[in-house]
N, C-alpha and C positions, 0 to 999 in steps of 0.2 A: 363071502370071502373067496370060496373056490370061484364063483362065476369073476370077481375081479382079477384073482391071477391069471384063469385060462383066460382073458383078454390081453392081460400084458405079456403072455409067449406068445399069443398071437400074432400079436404086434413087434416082437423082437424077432419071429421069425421072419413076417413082411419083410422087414427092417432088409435083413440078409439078402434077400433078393434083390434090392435096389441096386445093383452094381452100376451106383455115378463114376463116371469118368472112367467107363471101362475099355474106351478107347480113345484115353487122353495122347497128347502128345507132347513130350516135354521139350521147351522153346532149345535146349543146348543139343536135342538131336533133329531139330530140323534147319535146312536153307529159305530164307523166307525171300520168296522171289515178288520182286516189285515190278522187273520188265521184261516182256517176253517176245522174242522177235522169232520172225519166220521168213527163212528163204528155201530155192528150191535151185539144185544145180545137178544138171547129170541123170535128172529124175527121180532126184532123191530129195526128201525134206533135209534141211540144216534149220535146226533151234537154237538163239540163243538167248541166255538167261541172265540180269541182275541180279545179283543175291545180295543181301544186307550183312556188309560184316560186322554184327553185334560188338564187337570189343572195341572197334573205332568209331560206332557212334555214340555211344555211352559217355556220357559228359562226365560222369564222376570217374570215369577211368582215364580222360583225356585223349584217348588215342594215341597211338606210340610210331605215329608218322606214317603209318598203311595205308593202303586205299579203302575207304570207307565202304566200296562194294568191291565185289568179283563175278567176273563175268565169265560164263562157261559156256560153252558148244560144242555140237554133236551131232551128227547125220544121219539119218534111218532112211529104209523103205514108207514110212509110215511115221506121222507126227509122234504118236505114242511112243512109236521103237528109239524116235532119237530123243526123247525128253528120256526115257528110262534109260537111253548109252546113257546120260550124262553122272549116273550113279556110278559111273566108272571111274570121274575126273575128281567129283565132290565127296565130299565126307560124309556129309548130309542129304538126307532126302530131301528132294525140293516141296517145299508148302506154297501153294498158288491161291491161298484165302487172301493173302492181302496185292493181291495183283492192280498196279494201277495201271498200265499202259502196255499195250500189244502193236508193236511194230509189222506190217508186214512188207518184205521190199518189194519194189515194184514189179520185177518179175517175176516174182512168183503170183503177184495180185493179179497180172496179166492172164496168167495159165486157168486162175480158177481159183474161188476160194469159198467153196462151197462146204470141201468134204474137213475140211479142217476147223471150219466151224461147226460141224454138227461134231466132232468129236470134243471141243474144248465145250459144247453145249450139255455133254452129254457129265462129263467129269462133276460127279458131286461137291467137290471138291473147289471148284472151282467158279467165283462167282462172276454175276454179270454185269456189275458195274463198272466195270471200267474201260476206257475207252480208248479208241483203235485208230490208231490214223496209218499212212503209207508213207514209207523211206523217200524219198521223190530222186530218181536214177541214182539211186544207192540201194546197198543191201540192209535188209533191219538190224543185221550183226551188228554192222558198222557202226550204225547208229549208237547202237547199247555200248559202245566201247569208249565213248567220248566221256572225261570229264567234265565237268560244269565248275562254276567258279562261287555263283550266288547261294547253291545247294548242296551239301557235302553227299546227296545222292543223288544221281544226274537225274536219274526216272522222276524225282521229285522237282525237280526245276521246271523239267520237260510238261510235266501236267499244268504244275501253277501256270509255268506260260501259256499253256493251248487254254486255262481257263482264262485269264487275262487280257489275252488277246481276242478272244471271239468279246468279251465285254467291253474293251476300248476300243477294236479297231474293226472288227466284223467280218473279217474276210477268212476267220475260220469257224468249225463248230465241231460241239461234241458231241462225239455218234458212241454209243454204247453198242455191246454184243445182240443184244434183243431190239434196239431200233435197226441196228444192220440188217438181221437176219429178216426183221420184217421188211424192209425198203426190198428186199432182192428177191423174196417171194411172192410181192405184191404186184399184179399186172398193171397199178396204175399210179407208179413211181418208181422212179432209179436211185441205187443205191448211190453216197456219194458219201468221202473220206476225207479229213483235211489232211495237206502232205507238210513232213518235214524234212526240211532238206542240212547238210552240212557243208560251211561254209569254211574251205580249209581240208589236211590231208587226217586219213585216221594216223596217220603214222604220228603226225605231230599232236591230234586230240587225246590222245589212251595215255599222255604220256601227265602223271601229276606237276609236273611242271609250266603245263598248257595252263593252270589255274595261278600259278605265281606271277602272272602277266598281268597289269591293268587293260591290255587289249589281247585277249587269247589268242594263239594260230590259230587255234578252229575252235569252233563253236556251232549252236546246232541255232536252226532259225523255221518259225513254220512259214509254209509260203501258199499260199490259195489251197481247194479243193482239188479235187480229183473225182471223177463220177464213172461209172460203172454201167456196163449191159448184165443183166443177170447180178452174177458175180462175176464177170470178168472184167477186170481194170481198162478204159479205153481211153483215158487221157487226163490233160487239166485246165481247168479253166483259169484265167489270167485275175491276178490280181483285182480287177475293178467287175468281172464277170462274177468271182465268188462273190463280192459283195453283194451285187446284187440281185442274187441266190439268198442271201441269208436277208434283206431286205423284202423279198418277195413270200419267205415262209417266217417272217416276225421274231427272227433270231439279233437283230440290233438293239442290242443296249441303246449302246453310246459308239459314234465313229464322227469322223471330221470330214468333213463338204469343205472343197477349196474351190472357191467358183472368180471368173476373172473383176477387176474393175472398169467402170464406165470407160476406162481411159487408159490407166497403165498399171499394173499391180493386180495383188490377189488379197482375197479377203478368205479367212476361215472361220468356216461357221462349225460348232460343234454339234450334233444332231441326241438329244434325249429325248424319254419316252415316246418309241417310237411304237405303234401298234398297224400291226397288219393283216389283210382279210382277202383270203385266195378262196375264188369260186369259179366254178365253171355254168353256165346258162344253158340250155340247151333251147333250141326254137325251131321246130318244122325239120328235126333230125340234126340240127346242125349247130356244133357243141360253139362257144364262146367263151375263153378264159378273162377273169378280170380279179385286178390287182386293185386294191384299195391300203392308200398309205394315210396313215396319219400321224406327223413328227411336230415336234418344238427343236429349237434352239437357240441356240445362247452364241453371241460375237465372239471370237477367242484372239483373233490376231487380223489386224488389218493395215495391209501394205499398200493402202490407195491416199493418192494427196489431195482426190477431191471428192473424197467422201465425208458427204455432210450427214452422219447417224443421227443428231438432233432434228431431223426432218423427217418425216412420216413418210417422203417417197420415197424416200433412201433406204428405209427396213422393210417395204415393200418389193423394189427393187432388188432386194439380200433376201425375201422369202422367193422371186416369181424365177430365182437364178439357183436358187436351191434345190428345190422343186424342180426347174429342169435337167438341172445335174443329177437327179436321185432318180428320175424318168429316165434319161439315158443309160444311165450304169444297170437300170433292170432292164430295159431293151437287152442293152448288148448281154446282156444274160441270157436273156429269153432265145436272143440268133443263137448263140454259141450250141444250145443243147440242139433247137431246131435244126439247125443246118451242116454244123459241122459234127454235133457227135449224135443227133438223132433219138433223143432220149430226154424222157420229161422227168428230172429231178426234184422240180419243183410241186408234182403231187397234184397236176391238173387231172389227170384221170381219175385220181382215188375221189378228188370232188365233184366229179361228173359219177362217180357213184352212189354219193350222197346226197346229189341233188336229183337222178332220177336214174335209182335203181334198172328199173327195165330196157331204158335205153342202155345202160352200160351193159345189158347181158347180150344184149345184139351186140357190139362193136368191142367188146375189150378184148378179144385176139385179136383186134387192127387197128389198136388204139395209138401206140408210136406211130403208123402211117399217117395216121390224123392225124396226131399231135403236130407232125412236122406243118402240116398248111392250117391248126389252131390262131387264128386271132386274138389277139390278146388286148383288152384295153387296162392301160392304166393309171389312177385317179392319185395324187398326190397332192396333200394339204399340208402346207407348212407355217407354223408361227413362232416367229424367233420373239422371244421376250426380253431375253437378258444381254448388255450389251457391257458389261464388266464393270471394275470399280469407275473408268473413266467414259466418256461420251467420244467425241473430239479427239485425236489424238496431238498431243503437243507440239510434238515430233513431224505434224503438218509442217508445221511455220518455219523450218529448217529449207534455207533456200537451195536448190542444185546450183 
């Protein structure tokens, strides 16, 4: 009997020690920041920040006609000193657990953005999922201040679309903090960002009535990649250049090939599962990059009067014009880094390290010099299977 109780104060004292949730945090004393922007002017950092205003998202409260977020900023010597000004403007401390999107604007991306990821690297607080694109000739303030129209918080529109868009259309991609931090550390790949840009003035986007429009003044749109030396920002590649970036590193869902007709018109082909296989050869020292594609797709729209699709030369025709249109767009990918910004995005050198360790230890402080006179060959197979509910279109037999 005594051996059972001196168990149970045992155990009731353990007990006492467990101090759960000794450093909880209760959701009415924090700001729970969803987007975090960085610029820099004067040589100073400027933060600024999305916050969630709980009372107007809450469906059982209705909202009482506010703005569903608020956006704060603040300028320090140091990222730290102006995220902590901002305890001057806010009520709340700011909480950075549910962070989805990190704005940085272009100039500041330009300068350097090395020491600011190692400090949001370092913040326990603060995780690393979520994903980073660049303001494109704007500030990321700016950015953060626009309302949206489809999402009662803009930071939430902003994500679903960069997920959206990199799945239907390919010309963007999402880079988290730990793939950044590696692309810029790595000597045999450049780092690279998709941009977003605004379409319209902030004067007219911050304003909630920009959302009562069926066509907004402004609105936010992403627009191609952006790539990087190191970490510092050196420009962007054009809309057909991303894609074929994200073509060449197997990031294509699904995107649309518009390639001409035998005669007049354009036919659109939609491109699914597409898989890709980037390697570098190396022979007698002398490295060789090579691209290996393989896509299907499906007819979506065809604006040609003498396309016969119930013909087998006709969908061979629509695959060998595919297929060269998909060739093309990674070429001019491949020039854009080679020649005009001198920098291998696409991660030929990291596969020249995997294919023959010891040459890479000879040549990877001269590997960008290579890289620019790298050969590239690239192999593209295409098979369209699906040509919609109809063959033929009816809309032929319409005379001009």
């Amino acid at each position: 009997m005594n051996r059972k109780f001196l168990l149970i104060i045992i155990s009731i004292c353990s007990l006492s020690l467990l101090t759960s949730c000794w450093n909880r945090k209760e959701l009415n004393e924090l700001a729970i920041v969803v987007g975090m922007g960085i610029d820099i002017e004067d040589g100073k950092f400027i933060v600024t920040v999305q916050v969630v205003n709980p009372g107007e998202i809450a469906e059982s409260q209705g909202g009482g006609g506010k703005s569903p977020v608020v956006v704060y900023q603040e300028k320090g010597n140091t990222l730290f000193e102006a995220i902590r000004r901002i305890t001057t403007v806010s009520p709340r401390k700011l909480y950075f657990s549910h962070l989805r999107l990190l704005l940085l604007g272009e100039e500041f991306a330009k300068k350097g953005i090395a020491k600011s990821l190692d400090f949001l690297s370092r913040d326990p607080e603060m995780r690393t999922d979520f994903y980073i694109v660049v303001a494109k000739n704007k500030k990321a303030g700016d950015i953060l201040k626009i309302v949206t129209t489809m999402e009662r918080i803009p930071v939430q529109q902003v994500f679903e679309s960069l997920l959206s868009s990199e799945e239907a259309w390919a010309t963007t991609m999402q880079i988290t903090m730990d793939q950044l931090i590696y692309d810029i550390i790595s000597e045999g790949i450049s780092a690279k960002l998709t941009g977003i840009k605004l379409i319209g003035s902030v004067k007219d986007g911050e304003k909630l009535e920009n959302t009562q429009q069926t066509k907004p003044n402004a609105f936010l749109k992403y627009d191609s990649i952006g790539v990087f030396r190191k970490d510092k920002f050196i420009g962007w590649l054009s809309e057909e250049e991303s894609k074929g970036l994200n073509y060449a590193l197997g990031n294509v869902t699904n995107t649309v090939v518009t390639i001409p007709c035998p005669q007049k018109g354009i036919t659109a082909i939609e491109m699914i599962h597409t898989k890709s296989e980037l390697k570098t050869e190396i022979s007698g020292h002398k490295p060789k990059g090579i691209i290996k594609i393989a896509t299907e797709g499906n007819v979506r729209n065809v604006q040609c009067k003498t396309l016969e699709l119930t013909k087998p030369e006709t969908i061979s025709f629509l695959e060998r014009k595919t297929k060269q249109s998909i060739e093309h767009t990674i070429y001019k990918s491949i020039n854009a880094a080679q020649r005009k910004f001198k920098i291998d995005p696409f991660g030929f050198g990291e596969a020249a390290h995997r294919s023959n360790p010891d040459y890479w230890h000879l040549i990877k402080k001269d590997w960008m010099q290579i890289f620019e006179k790298l050969p590239v060959e690239i192999e593209v197979k295409v098979k369209i299977h699906n040509l919609g509910k109809i063959k033929n279109s009816p809309l032929n037999k319409i005379k001009d």
